[in-house]
Kinemage of the C-alpha trace (Angstrom):
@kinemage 1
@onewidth
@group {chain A} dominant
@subgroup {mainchain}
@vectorlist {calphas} color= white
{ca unk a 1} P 7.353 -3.880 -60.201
{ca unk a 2} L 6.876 -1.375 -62.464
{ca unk a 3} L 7.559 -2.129 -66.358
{ca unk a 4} L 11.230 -0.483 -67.751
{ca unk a 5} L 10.185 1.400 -70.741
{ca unk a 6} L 13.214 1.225 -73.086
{ca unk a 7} L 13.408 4.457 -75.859
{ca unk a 8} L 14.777 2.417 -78.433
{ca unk a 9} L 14.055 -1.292 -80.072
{ca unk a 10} L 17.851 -1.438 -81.139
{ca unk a 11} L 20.332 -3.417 -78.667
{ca unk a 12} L 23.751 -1.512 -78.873
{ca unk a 13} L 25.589 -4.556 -77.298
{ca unk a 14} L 25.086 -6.474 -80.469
{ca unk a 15} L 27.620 -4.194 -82.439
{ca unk a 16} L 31.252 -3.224 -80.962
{ca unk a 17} L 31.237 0.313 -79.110
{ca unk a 18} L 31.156 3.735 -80.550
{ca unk a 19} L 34.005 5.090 -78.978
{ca unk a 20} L 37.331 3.788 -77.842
{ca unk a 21} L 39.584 3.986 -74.477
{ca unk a 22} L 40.855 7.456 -74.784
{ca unk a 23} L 39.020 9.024 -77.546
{ca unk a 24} L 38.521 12.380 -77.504
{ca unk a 25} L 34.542 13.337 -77.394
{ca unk a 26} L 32.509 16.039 -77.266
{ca unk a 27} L 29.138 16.674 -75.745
{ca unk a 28} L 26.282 16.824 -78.255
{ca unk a 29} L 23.450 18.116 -74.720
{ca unk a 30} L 23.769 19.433 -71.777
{ca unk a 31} L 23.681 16.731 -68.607
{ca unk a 32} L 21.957 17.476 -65.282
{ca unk a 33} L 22.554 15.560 -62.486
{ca unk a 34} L 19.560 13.205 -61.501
{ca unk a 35} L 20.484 12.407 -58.447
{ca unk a 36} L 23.291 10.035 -59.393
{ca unk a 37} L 26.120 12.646 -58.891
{ca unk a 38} L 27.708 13.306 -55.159
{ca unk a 39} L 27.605 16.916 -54.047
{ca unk a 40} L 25.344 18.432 -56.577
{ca unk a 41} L 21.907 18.998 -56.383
{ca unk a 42} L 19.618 16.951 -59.031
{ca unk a 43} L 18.998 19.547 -61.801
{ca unk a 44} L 22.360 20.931 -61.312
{ca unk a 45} L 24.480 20.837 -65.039
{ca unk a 46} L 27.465 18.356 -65.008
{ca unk a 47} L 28.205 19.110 -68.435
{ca unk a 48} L 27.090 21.752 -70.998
{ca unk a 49} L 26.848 20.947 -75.064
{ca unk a 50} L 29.644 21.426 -76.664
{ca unk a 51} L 32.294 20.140 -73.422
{ca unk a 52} L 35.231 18.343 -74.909
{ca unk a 53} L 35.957 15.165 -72.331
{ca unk a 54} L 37.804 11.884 -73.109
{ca unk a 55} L 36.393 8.159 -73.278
{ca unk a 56} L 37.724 6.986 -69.468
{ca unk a 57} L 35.769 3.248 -69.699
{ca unk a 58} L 32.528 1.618 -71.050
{ca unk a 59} L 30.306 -0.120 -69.823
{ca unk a 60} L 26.513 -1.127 -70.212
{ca unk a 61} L 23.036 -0.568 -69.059
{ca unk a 62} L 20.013 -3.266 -69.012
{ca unk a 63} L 21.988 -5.852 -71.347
{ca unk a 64} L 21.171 -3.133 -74.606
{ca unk a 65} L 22.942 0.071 -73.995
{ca unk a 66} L 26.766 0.934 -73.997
{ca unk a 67} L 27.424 4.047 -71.123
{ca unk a 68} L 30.728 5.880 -71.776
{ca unk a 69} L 32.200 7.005 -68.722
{ca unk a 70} L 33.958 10.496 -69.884
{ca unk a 71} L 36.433 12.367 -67.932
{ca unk a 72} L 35.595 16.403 -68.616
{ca unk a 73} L 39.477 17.936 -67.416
{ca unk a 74} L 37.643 21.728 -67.635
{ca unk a 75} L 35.359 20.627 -65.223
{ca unk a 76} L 36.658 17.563 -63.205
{ca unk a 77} L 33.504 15.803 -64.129
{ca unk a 78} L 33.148 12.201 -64.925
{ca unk a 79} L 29.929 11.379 -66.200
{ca unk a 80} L 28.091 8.136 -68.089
{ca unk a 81} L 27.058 9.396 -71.147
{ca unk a 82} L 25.376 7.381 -73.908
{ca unk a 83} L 26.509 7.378 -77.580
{ca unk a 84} L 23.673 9.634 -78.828
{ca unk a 85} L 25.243 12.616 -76.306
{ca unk a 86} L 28.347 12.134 -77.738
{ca unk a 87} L 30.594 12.963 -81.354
{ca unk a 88} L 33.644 12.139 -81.631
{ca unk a 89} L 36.709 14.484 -82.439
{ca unk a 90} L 39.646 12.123 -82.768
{ca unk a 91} L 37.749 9.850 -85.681
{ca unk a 92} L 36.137 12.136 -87.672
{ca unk a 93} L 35.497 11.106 -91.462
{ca unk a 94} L 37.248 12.453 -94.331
{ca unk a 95} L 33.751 13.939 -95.554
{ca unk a 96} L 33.163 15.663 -92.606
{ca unk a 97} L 37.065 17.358 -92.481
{ca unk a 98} L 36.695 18.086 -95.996
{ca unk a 99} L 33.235 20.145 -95.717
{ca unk a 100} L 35.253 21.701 -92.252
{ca unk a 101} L 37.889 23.379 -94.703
{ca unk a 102} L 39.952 25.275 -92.797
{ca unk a 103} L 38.346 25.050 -89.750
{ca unk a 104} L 39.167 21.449 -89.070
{ca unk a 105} L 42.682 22.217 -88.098
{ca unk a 106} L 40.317 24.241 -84.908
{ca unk a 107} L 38.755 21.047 -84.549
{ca unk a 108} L 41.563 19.563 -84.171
{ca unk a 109} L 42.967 21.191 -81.189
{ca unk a 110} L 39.501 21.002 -79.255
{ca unk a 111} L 40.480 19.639 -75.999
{ca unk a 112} L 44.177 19.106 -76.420
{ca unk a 113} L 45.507 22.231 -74.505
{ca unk a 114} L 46.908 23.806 -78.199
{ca unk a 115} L 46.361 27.734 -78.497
{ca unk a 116} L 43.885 28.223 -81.508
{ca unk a 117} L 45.373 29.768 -84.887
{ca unk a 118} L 45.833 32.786 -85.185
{ca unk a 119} L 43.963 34.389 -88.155
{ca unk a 120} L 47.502 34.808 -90.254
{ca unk a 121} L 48.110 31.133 -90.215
């Protein structure tokens, strides 16, 4: 049987998860199907960078990795995603809002359905 290379020395499992139930998330690279996904042919894109989804479940892959199953509404798509694909939009630090400015109230509406501002706002 052929050895399982692993990318990274760090277990995952050993800390809680990233994300939580729910969270809103968006997609950091664009995901192909491999083969894993009914009625699409492998190569064909699930999800494209930038895809705002939500955090359906979690679970993990050989004992080290957490997989985020996300739910993309746009698309219909749920897909297992690891951290590393993923930012989240519901937790974002106050550093990161405060070098957004203005355009974190956008950020905030990513994915809920809310028209964006209008430039007089």
């Amino acid at each position: 049987m052929a050895d399982i290379n692993r990318d990274e020395a760090e277990i995952e499992l050993a800390y809680p998860p990233r994300f939580d139930y729910g969270e809103r998330v968006v997609s950091r690279s664009v995901v192909r199907n491999d083969g894993t996904y009914r009625g699409y042919d492998i190569g064909d894109v699930l999800v494209h960078k930038g895809d705002v989804g939500y955090v359906t479940s979690i679970g993990t892959f050989l004992q080290q990795y957490y997989i985020y199953a996300v739910e993309f509404v746009e698309t219909g798509h749920r897909v297992g995603m690891r951290a590393k694909e993923l930012c989240t939009l519901d937790k974002l630090p106050d550093e990161v809002l405060a070098q957004l400015g203005d355009k974190a109230a956008a950020v905030a509406r990513l994915g809920t359905g809310q028209p964006a501002p209008s430039p007089t706002d």
